[in-house]
C-alpha positions in Angstrom: -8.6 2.4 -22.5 -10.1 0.5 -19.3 -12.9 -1.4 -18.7 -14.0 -3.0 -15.7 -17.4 -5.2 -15.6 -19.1 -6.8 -12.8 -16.4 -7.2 -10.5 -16.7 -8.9 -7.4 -14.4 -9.4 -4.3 -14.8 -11.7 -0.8 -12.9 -12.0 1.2 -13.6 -15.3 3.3 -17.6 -14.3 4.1 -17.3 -10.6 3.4 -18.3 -9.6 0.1 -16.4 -6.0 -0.6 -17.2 -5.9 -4.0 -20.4 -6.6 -5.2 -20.4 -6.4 -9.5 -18.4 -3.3 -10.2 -18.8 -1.5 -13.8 -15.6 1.3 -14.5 -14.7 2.8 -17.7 -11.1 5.0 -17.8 -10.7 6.8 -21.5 -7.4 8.0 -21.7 -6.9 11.4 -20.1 -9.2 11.1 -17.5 -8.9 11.7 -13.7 -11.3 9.8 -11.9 -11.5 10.3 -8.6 -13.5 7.7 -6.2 -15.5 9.0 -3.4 -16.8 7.0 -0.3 -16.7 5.6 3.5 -14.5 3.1 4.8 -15.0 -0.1 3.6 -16.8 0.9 1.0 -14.8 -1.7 -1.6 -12.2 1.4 -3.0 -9.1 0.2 -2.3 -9.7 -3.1 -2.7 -11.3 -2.2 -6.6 -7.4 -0.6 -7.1 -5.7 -3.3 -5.4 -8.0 -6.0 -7.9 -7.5 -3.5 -11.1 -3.4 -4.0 -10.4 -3.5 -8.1 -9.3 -2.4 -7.1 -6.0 -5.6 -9.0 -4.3 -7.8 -11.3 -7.2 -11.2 -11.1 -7.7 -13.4 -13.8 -7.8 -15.6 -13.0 -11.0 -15.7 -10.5 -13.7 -13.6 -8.9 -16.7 -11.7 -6.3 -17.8 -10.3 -5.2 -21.3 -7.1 -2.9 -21.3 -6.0 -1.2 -25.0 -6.1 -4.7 -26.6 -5.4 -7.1 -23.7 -9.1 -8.6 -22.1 -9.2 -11.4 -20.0 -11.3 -13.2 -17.6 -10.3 -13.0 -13.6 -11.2 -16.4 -13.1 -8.7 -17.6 -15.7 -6.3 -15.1 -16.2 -3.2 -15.9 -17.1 0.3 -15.0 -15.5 1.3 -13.2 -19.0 -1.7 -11.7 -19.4 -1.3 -10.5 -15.9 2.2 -9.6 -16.6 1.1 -7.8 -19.7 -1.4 -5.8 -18.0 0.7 -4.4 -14.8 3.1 -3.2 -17.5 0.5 -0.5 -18.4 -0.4 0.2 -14.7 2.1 2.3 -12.1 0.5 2.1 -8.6 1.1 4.8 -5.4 0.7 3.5 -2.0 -1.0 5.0 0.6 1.9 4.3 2.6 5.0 5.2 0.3 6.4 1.4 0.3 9.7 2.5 -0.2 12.9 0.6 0.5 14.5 1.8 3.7 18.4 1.0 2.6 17.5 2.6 -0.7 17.9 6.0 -1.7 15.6 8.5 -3.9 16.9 7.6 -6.5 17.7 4.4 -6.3 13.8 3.7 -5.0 12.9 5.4 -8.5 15.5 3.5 -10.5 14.4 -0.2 -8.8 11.5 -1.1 -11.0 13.0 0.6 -14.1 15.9 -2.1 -14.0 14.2 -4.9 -12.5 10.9 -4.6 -13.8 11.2 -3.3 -17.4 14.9 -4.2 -17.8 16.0 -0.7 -18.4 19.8 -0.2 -18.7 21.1 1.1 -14.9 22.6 4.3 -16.6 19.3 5.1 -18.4 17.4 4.2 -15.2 19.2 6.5 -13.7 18.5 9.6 -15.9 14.8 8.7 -16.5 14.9 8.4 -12.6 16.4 12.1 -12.1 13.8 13.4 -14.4 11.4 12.0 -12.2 12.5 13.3 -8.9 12.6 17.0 -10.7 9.2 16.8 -11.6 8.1 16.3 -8.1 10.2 18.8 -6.8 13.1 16.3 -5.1 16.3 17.3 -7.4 18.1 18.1 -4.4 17.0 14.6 -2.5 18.2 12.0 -5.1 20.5 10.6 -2.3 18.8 10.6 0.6 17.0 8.1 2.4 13.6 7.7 3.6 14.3 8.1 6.8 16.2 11.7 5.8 13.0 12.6 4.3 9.6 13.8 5.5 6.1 11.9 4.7 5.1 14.4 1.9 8.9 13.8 0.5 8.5 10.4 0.9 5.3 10.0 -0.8 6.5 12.4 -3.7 9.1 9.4 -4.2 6.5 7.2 -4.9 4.9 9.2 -7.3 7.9 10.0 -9.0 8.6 5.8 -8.9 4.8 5.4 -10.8 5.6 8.4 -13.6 8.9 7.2 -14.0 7.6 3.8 -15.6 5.8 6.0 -18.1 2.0 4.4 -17.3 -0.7 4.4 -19.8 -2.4 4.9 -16.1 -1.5 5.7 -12.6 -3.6 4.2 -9.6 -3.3 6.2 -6.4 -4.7 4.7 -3.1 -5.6 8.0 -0.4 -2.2 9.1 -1.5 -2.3 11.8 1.4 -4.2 9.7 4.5 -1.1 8.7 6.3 0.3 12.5 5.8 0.6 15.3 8.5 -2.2 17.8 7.9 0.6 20.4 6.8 2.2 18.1 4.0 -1.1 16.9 1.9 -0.6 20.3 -0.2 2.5 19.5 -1.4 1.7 15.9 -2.9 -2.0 17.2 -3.9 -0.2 19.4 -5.9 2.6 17.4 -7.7 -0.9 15.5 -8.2 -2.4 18.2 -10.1 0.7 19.3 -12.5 0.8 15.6 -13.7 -2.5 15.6 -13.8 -2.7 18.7 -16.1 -0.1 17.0 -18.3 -2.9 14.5 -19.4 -1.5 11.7 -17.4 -4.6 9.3 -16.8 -5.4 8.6 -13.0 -7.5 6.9 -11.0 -7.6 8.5 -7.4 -9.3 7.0 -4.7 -9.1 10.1 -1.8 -10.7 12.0 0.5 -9.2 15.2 -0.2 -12.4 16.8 -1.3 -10.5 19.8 -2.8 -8.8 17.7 -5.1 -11.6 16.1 -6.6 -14.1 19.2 -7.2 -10.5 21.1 -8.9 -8.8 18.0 -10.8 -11.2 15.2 -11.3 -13.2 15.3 -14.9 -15.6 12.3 -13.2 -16.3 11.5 -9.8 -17.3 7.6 -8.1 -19.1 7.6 -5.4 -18.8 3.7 -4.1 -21.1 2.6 -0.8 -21.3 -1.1 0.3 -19.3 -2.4 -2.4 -21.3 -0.8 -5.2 -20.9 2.0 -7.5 -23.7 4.3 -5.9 -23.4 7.5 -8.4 -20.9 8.8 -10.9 -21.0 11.8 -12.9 -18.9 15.2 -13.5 -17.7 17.1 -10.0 -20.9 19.2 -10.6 -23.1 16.8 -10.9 -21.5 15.0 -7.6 -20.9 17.6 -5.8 -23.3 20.6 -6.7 -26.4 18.1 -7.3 -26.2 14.6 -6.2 -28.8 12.2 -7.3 -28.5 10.2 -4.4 -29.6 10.2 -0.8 -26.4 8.4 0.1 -24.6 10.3 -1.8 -26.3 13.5 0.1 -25.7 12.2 3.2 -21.8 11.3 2.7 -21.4 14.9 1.3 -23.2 16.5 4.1 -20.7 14.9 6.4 -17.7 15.3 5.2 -18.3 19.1 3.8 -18.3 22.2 5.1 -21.6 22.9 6.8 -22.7 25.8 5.2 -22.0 23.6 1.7 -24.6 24.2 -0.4 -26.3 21.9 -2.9 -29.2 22.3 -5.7 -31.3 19.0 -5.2 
């Protein structure tokens, strides 16, 4: 469905990606694991043409191009497959819920305002917001906020949903709620790519787990293998830091 190969990212004299293989099949939750600065982000924000990449290639369904030559269509083409949720909600302050939701239906894939609108309030129910289609962001908490977003990416209908630490600018007590709108799209076989620290999330939801260091893919593998019996030194020791101390792992 997605393939990535050897991407690479600088910005000025900082190299953040340094030749980045990723395969997405359809259906799959992918969750990537690792430090700040580790190149996560800025691997979504590249996947989506939000920041370019220097060098490498990536094939979606039938569309492939080149980064160093890609076209605006082909661009164009690809970001109508892709649905992106910010790490900081991005929505429009004068806007409502719904009309958040129903903005990129009518100006980015031409939908009909009155068919927005529906696809929009269909949306909002799944994340639990049917009775906050008019208010504003500011009327809204962070974890109702966010769950506009995510009801903005299903809305479009992605072949593929790119979440950047959907929960890291959330109070402690709203991450549950998002986490689990996350999981009941996630068990309807929407394909996501997740980059998070919510541990939780990845050992219940993801079927394969990144771990990214230093603007390289470090280890990948099932949430067992990750998380139960990582490979990896680094691995190890990013586990062992951000678990619980009495984790335990068969190395």
């Amino acid at each position: 469905m997605l393939e990535i190969k050897d991407i690479h990212k600088s910005f000025g004299d900082n190299e953040v990606l340094k030749g980045v293989d990723i395969r997405i099949d359809k259906g799959d939750v992918v969750v990537i694991l690792g430090p700040s600065g580790s190149g996560k982000t800025t691997l979504l924000r590249c996947i989506n043409f939000l920041d370019r990449a220097n060098k490498g290639s990536a094939s979606f369904d039938d569309v492939h191009i080149d980064f160093n030559t890609v076209s605006k269509k082909q661009i164009h083409d690809i970001r109508q497959k892709i649905a992106f949720v910010f790490q900081n909600y991005n929505l429009f302050a004068n806007k409502t819920a719904l009309e958040n939701v129903t903005e990129g239906l009518v100006i980015g894939r031409k939908v009909r305002k009155k068919e927005a609108e529906e696809i929009a309030k269909q949306a909002l129910d799944k994340v639990g917001l049917s009775h906050k289609y008019n208010a504003y962001p500011s009327e809204l908490s962070g974890g109702q906020q966010q769950r506009v977003g995510i009801a903005r990416a299903v809305a479009l209908n992605p072949d593929i949903i790119l979440f950047d630490e959907p929960t890291s600018a959330l109070d402690p007590e709203l991450v549950g709620e998002v986490l689990a709108v996350m999981k009941d799209i996630a068990n309807e076989g929407t394909t996501m790519l997740v980059v998070t620290h919510e541990m939780s999330f990845a050992k219940d939801v993801a079927n394969r787990v990144i771990f990214m260091d230093d603007g390289v893919i470090v280890e990948e593998g099932s949430p067992t293998d990750i998380f139960i019996r990582p490979k990896e030194e680094r691995t190890q020791k990013f586990l062992k830091r951000v678990l619980p101390e009495d984790y335990t792992f068969y190395i």
